[in-house]
Structures are given as structure tokens and as C-alpha cells.
C-alpha positions as CSV (number, residue, x, y, z in Angstrom):
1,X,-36.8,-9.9,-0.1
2,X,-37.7,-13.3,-0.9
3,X,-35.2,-15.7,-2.1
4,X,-37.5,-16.0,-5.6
5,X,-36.3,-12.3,-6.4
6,X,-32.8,-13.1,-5.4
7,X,-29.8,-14.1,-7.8
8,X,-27.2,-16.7,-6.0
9,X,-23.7,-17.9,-6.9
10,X,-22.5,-20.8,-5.4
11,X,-19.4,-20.7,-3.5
12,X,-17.7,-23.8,-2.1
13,X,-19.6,-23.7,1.3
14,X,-23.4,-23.2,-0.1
15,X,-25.0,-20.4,-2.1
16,X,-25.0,-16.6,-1.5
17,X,-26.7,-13.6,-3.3
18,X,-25.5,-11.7,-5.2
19,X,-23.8,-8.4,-3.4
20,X,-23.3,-5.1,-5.0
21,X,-21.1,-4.0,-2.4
22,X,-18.8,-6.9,-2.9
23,X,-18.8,-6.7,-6.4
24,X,-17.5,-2.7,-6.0
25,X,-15.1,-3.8,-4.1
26,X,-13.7,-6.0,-7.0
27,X,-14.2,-4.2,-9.8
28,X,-12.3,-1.0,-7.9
29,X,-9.8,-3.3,-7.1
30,X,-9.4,-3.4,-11.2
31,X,-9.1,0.2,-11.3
32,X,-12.9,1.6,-11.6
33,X,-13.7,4.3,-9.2
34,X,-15.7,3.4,-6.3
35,X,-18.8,5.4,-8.3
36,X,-18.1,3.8,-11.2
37,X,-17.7,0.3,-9.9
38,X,-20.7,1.0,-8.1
39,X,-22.6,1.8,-11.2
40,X,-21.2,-1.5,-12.9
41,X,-22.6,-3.5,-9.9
42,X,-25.8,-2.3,-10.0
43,X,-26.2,-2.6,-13.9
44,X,-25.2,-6.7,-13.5
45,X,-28.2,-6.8,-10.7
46,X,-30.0,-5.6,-12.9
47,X,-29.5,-7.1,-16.2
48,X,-29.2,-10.4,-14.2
49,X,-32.7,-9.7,-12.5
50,X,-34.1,-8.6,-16.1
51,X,-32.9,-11.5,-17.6
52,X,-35.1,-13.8,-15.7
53,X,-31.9,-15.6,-13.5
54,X,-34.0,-14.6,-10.2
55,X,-33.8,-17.5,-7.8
56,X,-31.6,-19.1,-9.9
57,X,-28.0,-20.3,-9.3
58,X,-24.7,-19.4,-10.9
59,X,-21.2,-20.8,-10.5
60,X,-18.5,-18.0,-10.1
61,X,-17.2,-18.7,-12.7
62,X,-20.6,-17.8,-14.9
63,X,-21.1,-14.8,-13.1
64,X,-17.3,-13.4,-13.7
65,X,-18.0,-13.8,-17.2
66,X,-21.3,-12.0,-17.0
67,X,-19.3,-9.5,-15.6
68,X,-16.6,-9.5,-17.9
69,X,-18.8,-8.8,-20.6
70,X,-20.5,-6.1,-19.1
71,X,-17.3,-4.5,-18.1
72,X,-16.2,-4.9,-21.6
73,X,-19.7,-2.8,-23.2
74,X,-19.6,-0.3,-20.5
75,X,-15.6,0.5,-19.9
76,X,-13.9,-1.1,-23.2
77,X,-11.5,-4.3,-23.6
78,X,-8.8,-3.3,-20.9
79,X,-11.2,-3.1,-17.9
80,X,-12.6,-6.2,-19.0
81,X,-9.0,-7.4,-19.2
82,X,-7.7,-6.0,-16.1
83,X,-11.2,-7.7,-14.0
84,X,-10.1,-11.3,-16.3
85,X,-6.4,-11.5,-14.6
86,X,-7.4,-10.2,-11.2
87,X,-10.1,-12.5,-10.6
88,X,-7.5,-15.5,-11.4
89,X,-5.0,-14.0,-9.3
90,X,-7.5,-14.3,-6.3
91,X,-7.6,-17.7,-7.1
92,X,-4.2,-18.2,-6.5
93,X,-4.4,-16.6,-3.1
94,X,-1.1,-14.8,-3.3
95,X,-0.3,-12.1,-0.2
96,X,0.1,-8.5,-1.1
97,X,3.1,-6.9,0.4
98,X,3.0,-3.0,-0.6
99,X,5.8,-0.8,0.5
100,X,4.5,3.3,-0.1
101,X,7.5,5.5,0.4
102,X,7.0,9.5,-0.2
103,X,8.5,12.5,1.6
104,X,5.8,14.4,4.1
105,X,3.1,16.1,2.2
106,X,3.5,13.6,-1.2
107,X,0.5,12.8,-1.0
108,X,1.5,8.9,-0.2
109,X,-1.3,8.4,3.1
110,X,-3.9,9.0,0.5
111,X,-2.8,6.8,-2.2
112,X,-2.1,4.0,0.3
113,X,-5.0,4.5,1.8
114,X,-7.1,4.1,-1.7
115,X,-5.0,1.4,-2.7
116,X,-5.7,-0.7,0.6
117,X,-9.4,0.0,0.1
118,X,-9.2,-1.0,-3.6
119,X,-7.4,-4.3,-3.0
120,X,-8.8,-5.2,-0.1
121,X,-5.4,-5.1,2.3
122,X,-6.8,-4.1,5.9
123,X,-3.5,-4.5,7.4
124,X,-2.2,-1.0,6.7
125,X,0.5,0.6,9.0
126,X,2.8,3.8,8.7
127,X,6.1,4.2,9.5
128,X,5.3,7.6,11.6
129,X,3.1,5.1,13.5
130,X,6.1,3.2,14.3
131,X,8.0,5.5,15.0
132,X,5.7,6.3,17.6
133,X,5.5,3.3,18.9
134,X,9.4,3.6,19.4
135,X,9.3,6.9,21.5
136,X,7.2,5.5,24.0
137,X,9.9,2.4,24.0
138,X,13.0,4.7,23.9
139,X,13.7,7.9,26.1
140,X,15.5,10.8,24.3
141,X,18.9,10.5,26.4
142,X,18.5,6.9,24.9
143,X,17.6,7.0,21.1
144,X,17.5,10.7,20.3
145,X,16.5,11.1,16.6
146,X,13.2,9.4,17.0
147,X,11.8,12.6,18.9
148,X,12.0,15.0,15.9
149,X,10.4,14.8,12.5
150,X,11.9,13.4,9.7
151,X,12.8,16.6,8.2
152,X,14.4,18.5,11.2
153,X,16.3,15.5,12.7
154,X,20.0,16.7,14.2
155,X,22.7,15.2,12.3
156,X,24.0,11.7,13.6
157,X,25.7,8.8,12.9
158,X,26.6,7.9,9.6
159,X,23.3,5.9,8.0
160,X,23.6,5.9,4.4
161,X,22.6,3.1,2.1
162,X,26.1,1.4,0.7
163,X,27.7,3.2,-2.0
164,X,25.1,6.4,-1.5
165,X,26.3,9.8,-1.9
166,X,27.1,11.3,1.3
167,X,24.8,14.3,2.1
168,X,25.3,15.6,5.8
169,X,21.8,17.7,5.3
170,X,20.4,14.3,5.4
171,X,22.5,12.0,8.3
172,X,19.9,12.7,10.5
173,X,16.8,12.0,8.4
174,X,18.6,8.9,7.4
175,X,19.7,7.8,10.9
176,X,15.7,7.9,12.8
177,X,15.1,5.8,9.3
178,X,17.4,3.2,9.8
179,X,16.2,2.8,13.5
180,X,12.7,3.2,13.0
181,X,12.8,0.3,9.9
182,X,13.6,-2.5,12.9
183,X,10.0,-1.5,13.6
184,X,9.0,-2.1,10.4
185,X,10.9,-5.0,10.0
186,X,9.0,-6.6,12.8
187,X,5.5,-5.8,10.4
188,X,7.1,-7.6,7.5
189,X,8.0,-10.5,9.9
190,X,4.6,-10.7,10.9
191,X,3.4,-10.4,7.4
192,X,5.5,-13.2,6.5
193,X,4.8,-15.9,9.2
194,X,1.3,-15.0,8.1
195,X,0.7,-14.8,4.8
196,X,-1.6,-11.6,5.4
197,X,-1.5,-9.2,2.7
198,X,0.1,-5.4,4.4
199,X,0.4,-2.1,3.4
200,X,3.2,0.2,5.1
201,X,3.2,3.7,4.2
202,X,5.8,6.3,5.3
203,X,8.9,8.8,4.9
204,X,11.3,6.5,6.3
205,X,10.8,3.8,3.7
206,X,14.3,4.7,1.5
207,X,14.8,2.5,-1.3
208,X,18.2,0.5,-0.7
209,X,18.6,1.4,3.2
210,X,16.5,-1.5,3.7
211,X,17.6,-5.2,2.9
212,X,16.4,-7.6,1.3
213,X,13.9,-10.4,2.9
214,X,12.5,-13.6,1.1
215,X,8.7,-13.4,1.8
216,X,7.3,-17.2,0.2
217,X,5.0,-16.9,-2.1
218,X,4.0,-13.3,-1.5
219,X,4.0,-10.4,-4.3
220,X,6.4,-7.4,-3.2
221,X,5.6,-4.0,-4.3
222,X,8.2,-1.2,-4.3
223,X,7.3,2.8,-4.9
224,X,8.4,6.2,-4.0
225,X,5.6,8.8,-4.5
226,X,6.3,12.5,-5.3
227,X,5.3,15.8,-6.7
228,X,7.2,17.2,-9.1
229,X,5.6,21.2,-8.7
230,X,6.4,22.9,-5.6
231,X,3.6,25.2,-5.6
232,X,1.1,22.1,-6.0
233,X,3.4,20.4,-2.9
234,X,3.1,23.3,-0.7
235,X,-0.7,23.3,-1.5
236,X,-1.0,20.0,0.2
237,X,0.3,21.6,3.7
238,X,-2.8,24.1,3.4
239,X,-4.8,21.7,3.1
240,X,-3.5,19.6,5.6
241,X,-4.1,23.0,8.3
242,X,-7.5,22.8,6.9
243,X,-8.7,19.1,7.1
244,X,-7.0,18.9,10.5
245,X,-8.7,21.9,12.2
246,X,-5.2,23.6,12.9
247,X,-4.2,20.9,14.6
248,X,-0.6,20.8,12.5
249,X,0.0,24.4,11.7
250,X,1.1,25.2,8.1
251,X,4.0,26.9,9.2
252,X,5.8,24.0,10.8
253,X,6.1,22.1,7.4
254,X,6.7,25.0,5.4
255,X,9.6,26.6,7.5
256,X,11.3,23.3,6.6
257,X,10.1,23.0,2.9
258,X,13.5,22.9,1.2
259,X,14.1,20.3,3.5
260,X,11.2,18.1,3.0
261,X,11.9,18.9,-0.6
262,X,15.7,17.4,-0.4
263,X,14.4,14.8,1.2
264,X,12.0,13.9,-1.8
265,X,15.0,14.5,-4.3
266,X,17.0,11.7,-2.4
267,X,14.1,9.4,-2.3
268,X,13.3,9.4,-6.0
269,X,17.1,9.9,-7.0
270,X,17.7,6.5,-4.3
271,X,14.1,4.6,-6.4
272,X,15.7,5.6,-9.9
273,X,19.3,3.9,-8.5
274,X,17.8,1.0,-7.3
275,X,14.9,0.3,-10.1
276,X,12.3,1.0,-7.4
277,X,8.9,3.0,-9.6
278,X,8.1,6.2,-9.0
279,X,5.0,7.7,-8.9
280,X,4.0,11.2,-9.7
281,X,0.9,12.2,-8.0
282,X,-0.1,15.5,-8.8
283,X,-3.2,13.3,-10.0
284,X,-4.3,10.8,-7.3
285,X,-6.8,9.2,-9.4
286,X,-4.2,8.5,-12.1
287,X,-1.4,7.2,-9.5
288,X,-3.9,5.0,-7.6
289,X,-4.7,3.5,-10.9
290,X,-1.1,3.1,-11.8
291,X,-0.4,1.6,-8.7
292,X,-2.7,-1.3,-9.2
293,X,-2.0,-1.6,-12.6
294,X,1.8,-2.5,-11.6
295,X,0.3,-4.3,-8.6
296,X,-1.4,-6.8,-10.9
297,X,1.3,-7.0,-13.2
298,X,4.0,-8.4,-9.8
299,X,1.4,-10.8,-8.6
300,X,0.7,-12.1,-12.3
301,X,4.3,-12.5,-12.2
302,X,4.7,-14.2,-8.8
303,X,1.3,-16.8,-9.8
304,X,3.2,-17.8,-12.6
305,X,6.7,-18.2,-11.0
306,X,5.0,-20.4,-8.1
307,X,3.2,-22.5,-10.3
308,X,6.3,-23.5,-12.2
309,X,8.2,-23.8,-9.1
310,X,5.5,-26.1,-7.8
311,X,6.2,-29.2,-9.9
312,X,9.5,-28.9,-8.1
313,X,8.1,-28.5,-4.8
314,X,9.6,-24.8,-4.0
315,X,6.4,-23.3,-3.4
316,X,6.6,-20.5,-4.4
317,X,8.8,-17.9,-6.3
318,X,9.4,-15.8,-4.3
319,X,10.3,-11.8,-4.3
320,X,12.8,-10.0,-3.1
321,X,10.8,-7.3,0.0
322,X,12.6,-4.9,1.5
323,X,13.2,-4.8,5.3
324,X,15.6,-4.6,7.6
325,X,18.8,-7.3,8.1
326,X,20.2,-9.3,10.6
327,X,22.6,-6.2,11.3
328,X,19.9,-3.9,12.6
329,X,17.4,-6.2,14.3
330,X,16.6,-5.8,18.1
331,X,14.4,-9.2,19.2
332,X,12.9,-6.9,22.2
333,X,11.7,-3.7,19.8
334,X,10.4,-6.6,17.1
335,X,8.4,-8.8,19.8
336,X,7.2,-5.0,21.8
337,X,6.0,-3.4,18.1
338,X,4.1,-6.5,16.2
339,X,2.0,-6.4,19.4
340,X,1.5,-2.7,18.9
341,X,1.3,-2.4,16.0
342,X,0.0,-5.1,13.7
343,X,-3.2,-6.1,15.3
344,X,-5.8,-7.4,13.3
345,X,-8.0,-4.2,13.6
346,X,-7.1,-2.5,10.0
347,X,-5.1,0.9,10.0
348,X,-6.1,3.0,7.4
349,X,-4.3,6.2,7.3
350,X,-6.6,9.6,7.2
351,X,-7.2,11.4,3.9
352,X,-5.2,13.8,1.8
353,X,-2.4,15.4,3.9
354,X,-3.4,13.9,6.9
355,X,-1.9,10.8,7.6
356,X,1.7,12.1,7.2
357,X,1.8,12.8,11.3
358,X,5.3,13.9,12.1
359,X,6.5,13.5,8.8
């Protein structure tokens, strides 16, 4: 196509034209389905092409508020809002820490999964990935609870968070999570010394077990996800079987279902405790839109902290992310797992049910 039939937007290196694809990516990132985004990219092309700017040049900032407008006919005044503030927050080139907790079948691969594709976060990991990663590091004469799922895990060491109710059907669920978060401490490490915004998804993220690191100038995100119905829970198992070719039989999860289930009630009871949000997701449409709803609120909230803080050359305000203290650290397992696992290939976990492995 010749560049008289093209529209461009300078950017600070030159000019480019104008993407579709691009602009789906941002407008899902504001909560519009992929379809819908889609549609709302191609109707800008359009109008834009219609309107005679062909072979013409427009700043970004002109062709955000072309947008804007658009967005605000087509979807109302709170997409149009919600595209406004996110498109200043990527100004401000804030990292995106995102911490997905869920017991297995929750649904929380999925929603991770379409919340890194929405916001653009390639770096995603799991923590049944590092756990993994652990096995191969550790025999079972040596670390024992990291061979066995979270759910059927013998009972250990006492591992509960401080001032936690003490639940011995849990000591050993609790125990492979405390070991396997030096793994993911060694992600958040990483994600830190690089500003890179990460997504970590998994069972063994329990809301106070973890402690507290400073990340600078990053925005942290906290949330358990769950399903309140058992039937619809059980469901997800099924389809699990299904998507996976048989691969991870149905019957393994559901033998252990009032497990799995206990371990869910401790997770939300622990996120309630601890003011961590919760997330039903019977409805993944509406928690993935939740999700980046709150995720735009906490890096509004961070922008505006730095940029107070940065008369007084702090840097950044910034937020409290959960990881692992000094206490539980092992330099070896850090150094062996941000090799393995946080390369800069993205990990995007596998769709509904089946990026839970070994939950």
C-alpha cells in the first residue's frame, strides 16, 4: 500500500502507520474484548481514512483523542475514561507486578493468562512451574513435599503464616508453599533489578506467608481467585480431561476435591485477613475485567505517589509486593531458578483448566 493511503503518528524516533493490531492491544488492555477492541480499531482506520487524514501525520496525542471519542460514541463515557487514564499511565512507564493466587481448578491460569495478553506483561511464570524447576534441584530424601501436589502433600513442618489458625489438614500444603516461594522470590528479584513488568500465577501464592519486598517504583497487584459453586468448580476438572486429551485424569483432582476445596476456603479466608481482593470467577469475562479495572486503579495510585515523591528525589512510591524474606532465602536455588525460569521468552500459561499442572 502506498504511503499516500496510509495514516502515520509520529512517535519520538520517526513516523509509523497506523496499526490495528496495536491499537487492540490497547484498547483490551482497557477492558474491551479482543473482538470488540478489534472492531473499535478498525472503525478509527476507517473514519480516519474517510476523513481525508491519508498520508497525513498525527501526534499521539491527536490520535488518543480521536480514539477517545470514538470509544466514547461506541462503548459510553467509562471506556472512554478507562482508555484516558491508561494511556497516561503508559506514559509514566510504571512496571506491573501481578501476583494470581487460586486453588487448582479456580480458574486463575486463564485469567492470568488474559490479563497478561490484555496488559501486555510477557513475563508470565507459575508457581507449579517453579516448583518444577525445584524437583529437578532437590531429590525426595532431600526436600520431600515438593514431589506431590499441593493438595495431597504429607503433613510437615509447621509453615503457617504468623498468627494463622493452625489447621493440620493443611501443614503440608503450606510447607511445599513456603519452599517453593524462595523460587518465586528469585522471579520478583529479577522483576525488581529490572523493572520488567511479571505475572506469577499459582496455588502456592498464600496471602500473608509471603513477606513483604519494596519493589521502586513498580505497581503491586494482590488477588486470590475462586469459585464459590462446587458443581461449577468440579466442572472445570472435566473440562480440564477434555482440553488435555486425558492427559490429567478427572479422577485424580476429584478424589481430593474437599481438599482442593479447603484449600480455597484458607486462601480466600487468609486474602479477606490480610485486605488482599478476591475474585469470584464463575464469569471470566467479568473477573478479567475486574482485574484490570483494580490494576489501573494501583498504578494510578503509584504515578501519582512517585510524582510527588519526585520533587524530593525518592523516586518513586513505592508498594509493598509480596515475596519471600531474608529468613527463607537460599542464594544457590535464587541464582539456579531466575536462569530457569525467567527468560525473556514469555510464559503464558494454557487455557481454561489447563495451566494448573500439579496443582
Amino acid at each position: 500500500m502506498s504511503d499516500s493511503r496510509l495514516v502515520f503518528v509520529r512517535a519520538k524516533d520517526g513516523r509509523l502507520p497506523y496499526s490495528k493490531g496495536v491499537m487492540t492491544q490497547t484498547l483490551t488492555a482497557t477492558g474491551l474484548s479482543p473482538e470488540r477492541g478489534h472492531a473499535i480499531a478498525s472503525l478509527v482506520e476507517e473514519r480516519l481514512t474517510n476523513g481525508g487524514r491519508t498520508g497525513e501525520e498525527l501526534t499521539v496525542r491527536e490520535l488518543q483523542e480521536f480514539v477517545q471519542e470514538v470509544l466514547r460514541e461506541q462503548e459510553g463515557d467509562d471506556a472512554a475514561d478507562r482508555y484516558r487514564r491508561w494511556t497516561a499511565l503508559k506514559r509514566k512507564d510504571i512496571p506491573i507486578i501481578m501476583l494470581v493466587g487460586g486453588t487448582a481448578g479456580s480458574g486463575k491460569s486463564t485469567v492470568a493468562q488474559q490479563v497478561a495478553s490484555n496488559l501486555g506483561i510477557t513475563r508470565v511464570s507459575s508457581t507449579d512451574m517453579v516448583r518444577q524447576v525445584m524437583r529437578a534441584l532437590f531429590s525426595p530424601a532431600l526436600m520431600p513435599v515438593l514431589h506431590h501436589s499441593s493438595f495431597d502433600v504429607p503433613v510437615g513442618g509447621m509453615a503457617l503464616p504468623r498468627g494463622a489458625r493452625h489447621d493440620l489438614g493443611l501443614l503440608g500444603y503450606l510447607e511445599q508453599s513456603r519452599q517453593v516461594c524462595v523460587g518465586v522470590n528469585a522471579i520478583l528479584e529479577r522483576a525488581e533489578r529490572e523493572r520488567v513488568s511479571t505475572l506469577i500465577e499459582g496455588v502456592h501464592l498464600v496471602p500473608g506467608l509471603v513477606d513483604p519486598v519494596d519493589v521502586s517504583r513498580s505497581a503491586v497487584i494482590d488477588t486470590v481467585v475462586y469459585i464459590e459453586d462446587e458443581q461449577t468448580h468440579r466442572s472445570h476438572f472435566t473440562m480440564r480431561a477434555m482440553q488435555t486429551d486425558g492427559s490429567r485424569p478427572v479422577d485424580h483432582y476429584l478424589r481430593s476435591f474437599d481438599r482442593i476445596r479447603q484449600i480455597q476456603d484458607y486462601l480466600v479466608e487468609q486474602a479477606n485477613r490480610r485486605g488482599v481482593p478476591v475474585l469470584e470467577n464463575t464469569y471470566l469475562d467479568d473477573t478479567v475485567r475486574r482485574l484490570v479495572d483494580h490494576t489501573l486503579d494501583v498504578v494510578e495510585r503509584v504515578a501519582v505517589e512517585r510524582d510527588a515523591a519526585g520533587a524530593a528525589g525518592r523516586g518513586g512510591g513505592p508498594a509493598p509486593m509480596p515475596g519471600v524474606g531474608a529468613e527463607h532465602r537460599s542464594d544457590d536455588v535464587a541464582r539456579a531458578l531466575d536462569v530457569a525460569l525467567t527468560s525473556d521468552e514469555p510464559r503464558i500459561p494454557r487455557s481454561l483448566g489447563g495451566g494448573d499442572s500439579g496443582s
